[in-house]
C-alpha positions in Angstrom: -59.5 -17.0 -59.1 -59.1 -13.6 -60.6 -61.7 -12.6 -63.4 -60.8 -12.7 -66.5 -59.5 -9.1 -68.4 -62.3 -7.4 -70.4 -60.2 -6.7 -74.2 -63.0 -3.4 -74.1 -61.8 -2.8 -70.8 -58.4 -2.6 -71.8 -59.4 -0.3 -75.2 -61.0 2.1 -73.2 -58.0 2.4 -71.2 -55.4 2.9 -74.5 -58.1 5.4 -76.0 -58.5 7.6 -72.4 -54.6 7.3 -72.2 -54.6 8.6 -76.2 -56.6 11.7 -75.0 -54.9 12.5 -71.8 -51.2 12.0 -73.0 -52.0 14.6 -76.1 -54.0 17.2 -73.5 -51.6 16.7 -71.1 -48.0 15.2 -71.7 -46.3 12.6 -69.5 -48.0 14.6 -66.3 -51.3 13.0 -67.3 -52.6 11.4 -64.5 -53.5 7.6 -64.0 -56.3 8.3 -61.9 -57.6 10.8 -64.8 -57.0 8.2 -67.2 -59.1 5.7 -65.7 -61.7 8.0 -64.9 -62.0 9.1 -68.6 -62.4 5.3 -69.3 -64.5 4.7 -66.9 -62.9 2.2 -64.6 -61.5 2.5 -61.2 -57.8 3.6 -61.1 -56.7 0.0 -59.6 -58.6 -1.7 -62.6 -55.8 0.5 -64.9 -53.3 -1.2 -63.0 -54.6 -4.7 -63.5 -53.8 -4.1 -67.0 -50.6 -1.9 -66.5 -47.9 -2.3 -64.0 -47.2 0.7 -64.6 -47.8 4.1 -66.2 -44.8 3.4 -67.9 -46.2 -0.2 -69.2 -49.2 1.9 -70.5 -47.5 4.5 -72.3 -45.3 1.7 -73.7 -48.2 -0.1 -75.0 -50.4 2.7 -76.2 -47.0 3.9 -78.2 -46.6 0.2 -79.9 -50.4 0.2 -80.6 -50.2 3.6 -82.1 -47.0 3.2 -84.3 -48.4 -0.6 -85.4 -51.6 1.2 -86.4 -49.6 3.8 -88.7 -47.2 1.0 -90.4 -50.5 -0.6 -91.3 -52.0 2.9 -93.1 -48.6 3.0 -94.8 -47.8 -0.1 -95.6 -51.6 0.0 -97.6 -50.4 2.5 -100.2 -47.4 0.1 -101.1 -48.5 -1.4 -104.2 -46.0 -4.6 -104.7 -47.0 -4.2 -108.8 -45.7 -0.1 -108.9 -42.6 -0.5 -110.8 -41.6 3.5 -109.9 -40.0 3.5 -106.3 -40.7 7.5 -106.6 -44.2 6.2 -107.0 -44.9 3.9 -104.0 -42.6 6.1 -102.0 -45.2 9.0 -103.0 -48.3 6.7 -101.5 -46.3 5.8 -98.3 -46.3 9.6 -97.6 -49.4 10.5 -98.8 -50.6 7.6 -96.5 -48.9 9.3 -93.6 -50.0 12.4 -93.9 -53.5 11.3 -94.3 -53.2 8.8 -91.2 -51.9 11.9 -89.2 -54.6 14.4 -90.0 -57.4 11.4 -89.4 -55.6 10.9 -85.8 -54.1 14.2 -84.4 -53.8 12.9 -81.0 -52.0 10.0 -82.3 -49.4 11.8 -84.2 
């Protein structure tokens, strides 16, 4: 029976892949990936396939993470579209200075 998936496991994984993909581009290495999160390059692949899986996932994490930060300066009561479009930007702005290596 194989042992069930750590969720930190995987985190650590998304958040070393965060750091190496803005350092280093597509060319970042799996095996410098896991070794930033501290697992063992197979454990990388017991959550990803692939490198491409991994990039795939840390890019849907990432953009779900930003929709979230923008979609929190909508304010459904604004009766000025100029308005809430002005918070949606502000809101992306601010969420890309906060995360530069997400952006």
């Amino acid at each position: 029976m194989a042992r069930p998936k750590s969720e930190d496991k995987k985190q650590a994984l998304l958040e070393a892949a965060t750091a190496a993909f803005a350092q280093s581009g597509i060319a970042a290495s799996t095996s410098a990936i896991a070794r930033s999160a501290g697992v063992a390059e197979g454990t990388l692949f017991r959550y990803f396939a692939t490198k491409d899986e991994l990039l795939n996932e840390l890019y849907l994490a990432i953009k779900l993470r930003l929709v979230r930060t923008m979609i929190a300066g909508l304010d459904p009561d604004e009766k000025r579209p100029k308005e809430n479009a002005r918070n949606i930007w502000n809101s992306y702005i601010d969420w890309g200075v906060r995360n530069p290596m997400e952006h």
